[in-house]
C-alpha positions as CSV (number, residue, x, y, z in Angstrom):
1,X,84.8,78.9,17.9
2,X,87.4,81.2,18.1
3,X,86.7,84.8,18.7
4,X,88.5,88.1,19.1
5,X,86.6,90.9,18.0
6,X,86.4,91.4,14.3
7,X,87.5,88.0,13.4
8,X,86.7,84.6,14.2
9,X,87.6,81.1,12.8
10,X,85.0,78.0,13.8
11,X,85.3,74.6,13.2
12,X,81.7,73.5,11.7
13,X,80.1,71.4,9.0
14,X,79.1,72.0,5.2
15,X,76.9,69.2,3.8
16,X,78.2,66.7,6.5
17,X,81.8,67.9,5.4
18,X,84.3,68.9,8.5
19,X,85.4,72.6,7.5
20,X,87.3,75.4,9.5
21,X,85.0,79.0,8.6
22,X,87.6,81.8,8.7
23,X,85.8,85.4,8.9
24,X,86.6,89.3,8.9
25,X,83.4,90.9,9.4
26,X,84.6,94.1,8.5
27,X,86.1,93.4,5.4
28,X,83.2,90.9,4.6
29,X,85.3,88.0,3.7
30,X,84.5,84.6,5.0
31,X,86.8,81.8,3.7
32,X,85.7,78.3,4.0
33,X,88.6,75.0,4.3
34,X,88.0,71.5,3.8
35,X,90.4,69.8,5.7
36,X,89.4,66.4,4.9
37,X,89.5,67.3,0.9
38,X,93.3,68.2,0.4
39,X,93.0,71.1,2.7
40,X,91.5,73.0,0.0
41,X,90.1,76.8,0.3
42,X,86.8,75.7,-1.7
43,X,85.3,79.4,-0.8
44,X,86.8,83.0,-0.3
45,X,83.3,84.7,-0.1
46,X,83.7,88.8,-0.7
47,X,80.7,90.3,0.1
48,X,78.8,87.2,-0.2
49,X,80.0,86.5,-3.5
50,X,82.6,83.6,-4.1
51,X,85.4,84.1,-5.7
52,X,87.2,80.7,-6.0
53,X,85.2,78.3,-9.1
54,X,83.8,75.2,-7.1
55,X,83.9,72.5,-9.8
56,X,80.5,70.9,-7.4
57,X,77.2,72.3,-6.8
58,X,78.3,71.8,-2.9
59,X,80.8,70.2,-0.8
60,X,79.5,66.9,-0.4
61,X,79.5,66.5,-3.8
62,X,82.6,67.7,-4.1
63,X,83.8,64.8,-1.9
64,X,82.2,62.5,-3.6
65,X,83.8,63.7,-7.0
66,X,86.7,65.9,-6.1
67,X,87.7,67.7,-9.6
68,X,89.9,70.9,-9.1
69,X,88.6,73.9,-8.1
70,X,89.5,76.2,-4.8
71,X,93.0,76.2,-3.9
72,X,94.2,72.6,-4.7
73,X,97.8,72.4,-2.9
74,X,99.4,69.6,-5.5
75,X,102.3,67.8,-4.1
76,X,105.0,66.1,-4.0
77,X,104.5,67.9,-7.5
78,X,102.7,70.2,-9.0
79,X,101.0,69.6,-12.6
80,X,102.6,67.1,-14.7
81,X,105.8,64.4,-14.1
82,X,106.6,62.5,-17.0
83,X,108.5,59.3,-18.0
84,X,106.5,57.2,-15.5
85,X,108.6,58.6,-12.3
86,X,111.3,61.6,-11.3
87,X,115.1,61.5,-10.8
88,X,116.7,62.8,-8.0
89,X,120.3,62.4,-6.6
90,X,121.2,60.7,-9.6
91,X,118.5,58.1,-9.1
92,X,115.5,56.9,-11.1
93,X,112.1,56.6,-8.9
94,X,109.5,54.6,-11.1
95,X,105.9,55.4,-10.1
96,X,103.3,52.3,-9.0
97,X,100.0,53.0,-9.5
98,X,98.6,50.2,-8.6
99,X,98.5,51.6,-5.0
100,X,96.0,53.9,-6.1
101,X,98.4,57.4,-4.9
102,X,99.6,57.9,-8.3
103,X,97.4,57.8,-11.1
104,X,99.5,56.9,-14.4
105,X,97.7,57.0,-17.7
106,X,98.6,56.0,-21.2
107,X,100.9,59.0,-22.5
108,X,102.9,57.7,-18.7
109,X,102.5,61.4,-17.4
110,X,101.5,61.8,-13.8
111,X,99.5,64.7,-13.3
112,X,98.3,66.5,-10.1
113,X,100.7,65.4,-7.6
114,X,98.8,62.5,-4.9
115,X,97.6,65.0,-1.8
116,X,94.9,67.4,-4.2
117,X,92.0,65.5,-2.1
118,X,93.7,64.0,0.5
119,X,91.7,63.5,4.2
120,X,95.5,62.8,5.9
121,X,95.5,66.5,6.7
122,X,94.9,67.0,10.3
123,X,94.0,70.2,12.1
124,X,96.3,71.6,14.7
125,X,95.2,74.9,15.4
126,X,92.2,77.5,14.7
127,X,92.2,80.3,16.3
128,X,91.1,84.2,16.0
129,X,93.3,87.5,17.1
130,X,92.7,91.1,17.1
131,X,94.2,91.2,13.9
132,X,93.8,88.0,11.9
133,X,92.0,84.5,11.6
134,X,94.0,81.7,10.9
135,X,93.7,77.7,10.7
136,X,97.0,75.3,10.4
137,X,97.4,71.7,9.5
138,X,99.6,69.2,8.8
139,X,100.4,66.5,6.4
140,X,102.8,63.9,7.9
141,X,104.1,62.2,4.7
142,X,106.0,59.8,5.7
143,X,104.0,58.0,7.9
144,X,102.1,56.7,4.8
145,X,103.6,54.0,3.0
146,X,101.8,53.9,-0.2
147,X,102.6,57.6,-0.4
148,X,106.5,56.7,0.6
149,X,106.0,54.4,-2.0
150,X,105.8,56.5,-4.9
151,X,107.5,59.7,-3.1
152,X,110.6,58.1,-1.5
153,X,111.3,61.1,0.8
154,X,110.2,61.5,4.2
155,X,108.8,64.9,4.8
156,X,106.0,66.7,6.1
157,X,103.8,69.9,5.0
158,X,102.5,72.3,7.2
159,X,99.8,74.4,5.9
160,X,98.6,77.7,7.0
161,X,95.6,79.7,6.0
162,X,95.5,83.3,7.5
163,X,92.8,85.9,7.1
164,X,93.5,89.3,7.7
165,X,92.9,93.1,6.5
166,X,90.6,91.2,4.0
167,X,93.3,89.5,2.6
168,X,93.9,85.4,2.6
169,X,97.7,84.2,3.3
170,X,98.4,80.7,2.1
171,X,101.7,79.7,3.9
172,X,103.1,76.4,3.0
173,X,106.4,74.8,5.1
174,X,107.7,71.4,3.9
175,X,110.0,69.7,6.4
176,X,113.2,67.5,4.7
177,X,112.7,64.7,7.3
178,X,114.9,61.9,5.2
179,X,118.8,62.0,4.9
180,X,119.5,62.7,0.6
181,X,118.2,66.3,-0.8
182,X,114.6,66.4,-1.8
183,X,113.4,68.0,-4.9
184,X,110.8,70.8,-4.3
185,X,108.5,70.6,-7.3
186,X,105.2,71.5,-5.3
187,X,103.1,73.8,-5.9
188,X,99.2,75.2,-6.0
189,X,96.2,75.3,-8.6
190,X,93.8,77.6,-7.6
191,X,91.0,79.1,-10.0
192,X,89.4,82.3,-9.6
193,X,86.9,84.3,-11.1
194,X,85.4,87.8,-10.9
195,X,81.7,87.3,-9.7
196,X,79.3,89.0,-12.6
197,X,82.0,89.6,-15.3
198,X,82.2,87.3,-18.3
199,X,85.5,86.6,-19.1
200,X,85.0,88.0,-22.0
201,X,85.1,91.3,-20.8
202,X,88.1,90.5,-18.6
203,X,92.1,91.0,-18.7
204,X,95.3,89.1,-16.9
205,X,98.3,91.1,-15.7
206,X,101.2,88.0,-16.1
207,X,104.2,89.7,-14.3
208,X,106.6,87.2,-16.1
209,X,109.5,88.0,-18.8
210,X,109.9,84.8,-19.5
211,X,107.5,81.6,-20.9
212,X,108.3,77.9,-20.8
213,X,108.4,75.8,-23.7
214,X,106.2,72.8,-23.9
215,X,106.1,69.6,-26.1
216,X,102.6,68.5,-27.5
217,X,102.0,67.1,-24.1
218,X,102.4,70.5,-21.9
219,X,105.8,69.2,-20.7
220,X,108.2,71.4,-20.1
221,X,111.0,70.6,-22.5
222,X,114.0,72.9,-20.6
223,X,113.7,75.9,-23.3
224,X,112.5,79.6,-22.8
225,X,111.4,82.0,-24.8
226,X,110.4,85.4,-24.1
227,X,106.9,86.5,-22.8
228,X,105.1,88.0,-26.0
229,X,101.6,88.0,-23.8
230,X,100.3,91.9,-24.6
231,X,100.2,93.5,-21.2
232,X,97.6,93.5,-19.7
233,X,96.7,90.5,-21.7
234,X,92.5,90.5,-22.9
235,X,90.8,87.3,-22.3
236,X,88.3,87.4,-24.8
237,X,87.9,84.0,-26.6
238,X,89.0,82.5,-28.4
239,X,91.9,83.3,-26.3
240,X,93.2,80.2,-24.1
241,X,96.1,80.7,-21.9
242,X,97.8,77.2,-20.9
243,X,101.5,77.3,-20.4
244,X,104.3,77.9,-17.6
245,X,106.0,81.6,-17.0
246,X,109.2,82.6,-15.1
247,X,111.6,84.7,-14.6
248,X,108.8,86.8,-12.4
249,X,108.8,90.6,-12.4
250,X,109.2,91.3,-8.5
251,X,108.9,94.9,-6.4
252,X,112.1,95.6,-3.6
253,X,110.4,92.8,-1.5
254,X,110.8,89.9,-4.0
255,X,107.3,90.4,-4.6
256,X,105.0,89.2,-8.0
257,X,101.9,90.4,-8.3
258,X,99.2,88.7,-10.7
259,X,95.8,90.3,-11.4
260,X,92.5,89.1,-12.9
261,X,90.4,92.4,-13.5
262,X,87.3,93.9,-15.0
263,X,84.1,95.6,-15.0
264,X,85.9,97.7,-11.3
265,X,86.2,94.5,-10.1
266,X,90.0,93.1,-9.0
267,X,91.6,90.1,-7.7
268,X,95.2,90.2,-7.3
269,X,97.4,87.5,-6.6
270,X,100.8,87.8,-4.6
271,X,103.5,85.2,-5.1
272,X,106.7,84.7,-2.3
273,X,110.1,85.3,-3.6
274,X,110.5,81.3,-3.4
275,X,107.4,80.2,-5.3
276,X,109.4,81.3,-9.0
277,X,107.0,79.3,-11.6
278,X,103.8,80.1,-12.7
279,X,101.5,78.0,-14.6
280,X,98.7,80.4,-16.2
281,X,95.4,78.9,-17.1
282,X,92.4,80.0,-18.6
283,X,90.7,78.4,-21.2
284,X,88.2,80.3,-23.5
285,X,85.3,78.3,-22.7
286,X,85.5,78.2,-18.5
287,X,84.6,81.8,-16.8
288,X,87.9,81.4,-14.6
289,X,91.6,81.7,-14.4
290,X,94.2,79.9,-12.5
291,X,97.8,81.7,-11.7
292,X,99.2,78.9,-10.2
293,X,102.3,79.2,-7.4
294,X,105.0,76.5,-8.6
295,X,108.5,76.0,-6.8
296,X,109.9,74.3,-10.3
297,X,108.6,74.3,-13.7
298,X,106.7,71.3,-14.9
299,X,108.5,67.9,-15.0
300,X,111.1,70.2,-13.0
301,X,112.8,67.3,-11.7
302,X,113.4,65.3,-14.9
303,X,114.6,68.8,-16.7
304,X,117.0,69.2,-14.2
305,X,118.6,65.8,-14.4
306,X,119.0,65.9,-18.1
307,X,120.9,69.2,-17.3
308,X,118.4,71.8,-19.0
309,X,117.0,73.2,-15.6
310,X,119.9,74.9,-13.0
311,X,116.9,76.7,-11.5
312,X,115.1,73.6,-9.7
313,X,115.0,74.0,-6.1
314,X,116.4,71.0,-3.3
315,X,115.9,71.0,0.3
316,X,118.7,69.6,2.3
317,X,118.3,66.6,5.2
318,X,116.6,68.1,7.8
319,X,116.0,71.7,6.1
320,X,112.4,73.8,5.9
321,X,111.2,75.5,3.2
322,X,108.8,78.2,4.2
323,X,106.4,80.5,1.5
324,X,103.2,82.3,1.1
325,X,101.3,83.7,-1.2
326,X,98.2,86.0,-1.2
327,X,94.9,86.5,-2.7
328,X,92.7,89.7,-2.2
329,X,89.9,91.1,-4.1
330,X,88.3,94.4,-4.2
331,X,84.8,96.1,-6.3
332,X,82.9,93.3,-5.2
């Protein structure tokens, strides 16, 4: 364990489950990591209450069966990829999924990326300041060939959970380690919800101007339209929220702010000036909400090739791509 006063971050066990425990006593938040399950946040405990949906009555489970819920980091892309593979540098990259990284079903959409329960992750620090708790790890992608495979980029991530003030960082570096320009279409899923309100009683603050067109299969199809979400946007059902949003409304530090509110109760989500796409989903029959950190839009990749996306992100040979975003809750 690590220890310095007010905070403290310990590697220990859940259900037979490796996890790093971050803690700040003061503010009563205790955030739990799986390493070994796509370094996901599976807890952010305010008060005792948990504020991330866990899709598993406990870790092990969770292992056993790992559905989305926590903070899934989805990469090499977030949501979905269609036409079987991505284009890049002019080239066409066909998916295999017989390697068992990629999972291809019949409409040929990939969904989810191939790391959101990964065990490849590997600790390299925990440790506990004066002012924060923090646990980092890495992801060395191209040491793995049946990743290389369907990801033809060497790379690495480096993730960083940091708990401090009451407030969890999530700061996410990916390394360029190959020699052509890398798509960045990464991005994270997480699912909240407000402990004790129904969402029924609850409303969404989507700081976006913009929404992204889908086809009948939630790809992005390269058109906009403007956001006509009211403001702050009420979540009683039948309302389902399900689609992509951009053009972010930021403060002087390039700053978007989400929020998920109701009954006193808050959780506010902070996106990075570099993480410009969110994917917003909430549907009327599940008690959460996921505002969901994207560096492209969906299929960002393909939209770009076919010329209908000059937004999508590339990280040069050898270049770092370095962003964080922020989740803090208070009422609970």
């Amino acid at each position: 364990m690590a220890f310095a006063q007010n905070y403290t971050a310990q590697k220990t066990t859940d259900h037979g489950i490796d996890i790093v425990r971050l803690t700040d006593a003061t503010s009563g938040v205790e955030v739990n990591i799986a390493p070994g399950i796509g370094n996901r946040a599976y807890e952010m405990k305010v008060h005792g209450k948990n504020i991330l949906y866990m899709p598993a009555p406990d870790l092990g489970e969770l292992k056993k069966r790992p559905g989305l819920g926590g903070i899934p980091f989805l990469a090499p892309w977030a949501n979905r990829m269609a036409d079987g593979g991505f284009w890049a540098n002019g080239k066409k990259y066909t998916f295999n999924p017989t390697l068992g990284t990629v999972r291809l079903p019949p409409t040929n959409i990939a969904i989810h990326g191939m790391l959101a329960a990964s065990d490849l992750w590997q600790v390299t620090e925990a440790a506990a300041d004066a002012n924060s708790a923090h646990v980092t790890s890495r992801l060395e992608f191209w040491k793995h060939p049946d990743l290389m495979a369907n990801w033809p980029f060497a790379h690495e991530y480096e993730m960083t959970y940091r708990l401090s003030g009451g407030q969890l960082e999530v700061i996410t570096t990916v390394i360029n380690r190959s020699t052509a320009p890398m798509p960045l279409a990464i991005g994270y899923h997480p699912y909240y919800v407000l402990p004790d309100v129904p969402r029924d009683e609850a409303t969404a603050h989507i700081p976006a101007k913009t929404a992204v067109i889908t086809d009948d299969k939630l790809v992005a199809t390269g058109e906009m339209k403007p956001n006509d979400l009211p403001d702050p946007t009420p979540l009683r059902a039948p309302r389902t929220i399900d689609n992509g949003y951009t053009d972010l409304v930021r403060d002087a530090n390039g700053k978007a702010t989400f929020t998920f509110e109701g009954k006193g109760k808050k959780i506010e989500v902070v996106y990075g000036p570099k993480w410009i796409v969110a994917v917003v989903y909430s549907p009327a029959n599940q008690q959460y909400i996921c505002f969901e950190p994207m560096a492209a839009i969906t299929n960002g990749p393909n939209v770009a090739h076919d010329g209908k996306y000059p937004a999508q992100q590339v990280l040069a040979p050898g270049a770092s791509w370095r962003e964080s975003f922020w989740v803090k809750a208070s009422g609970i």
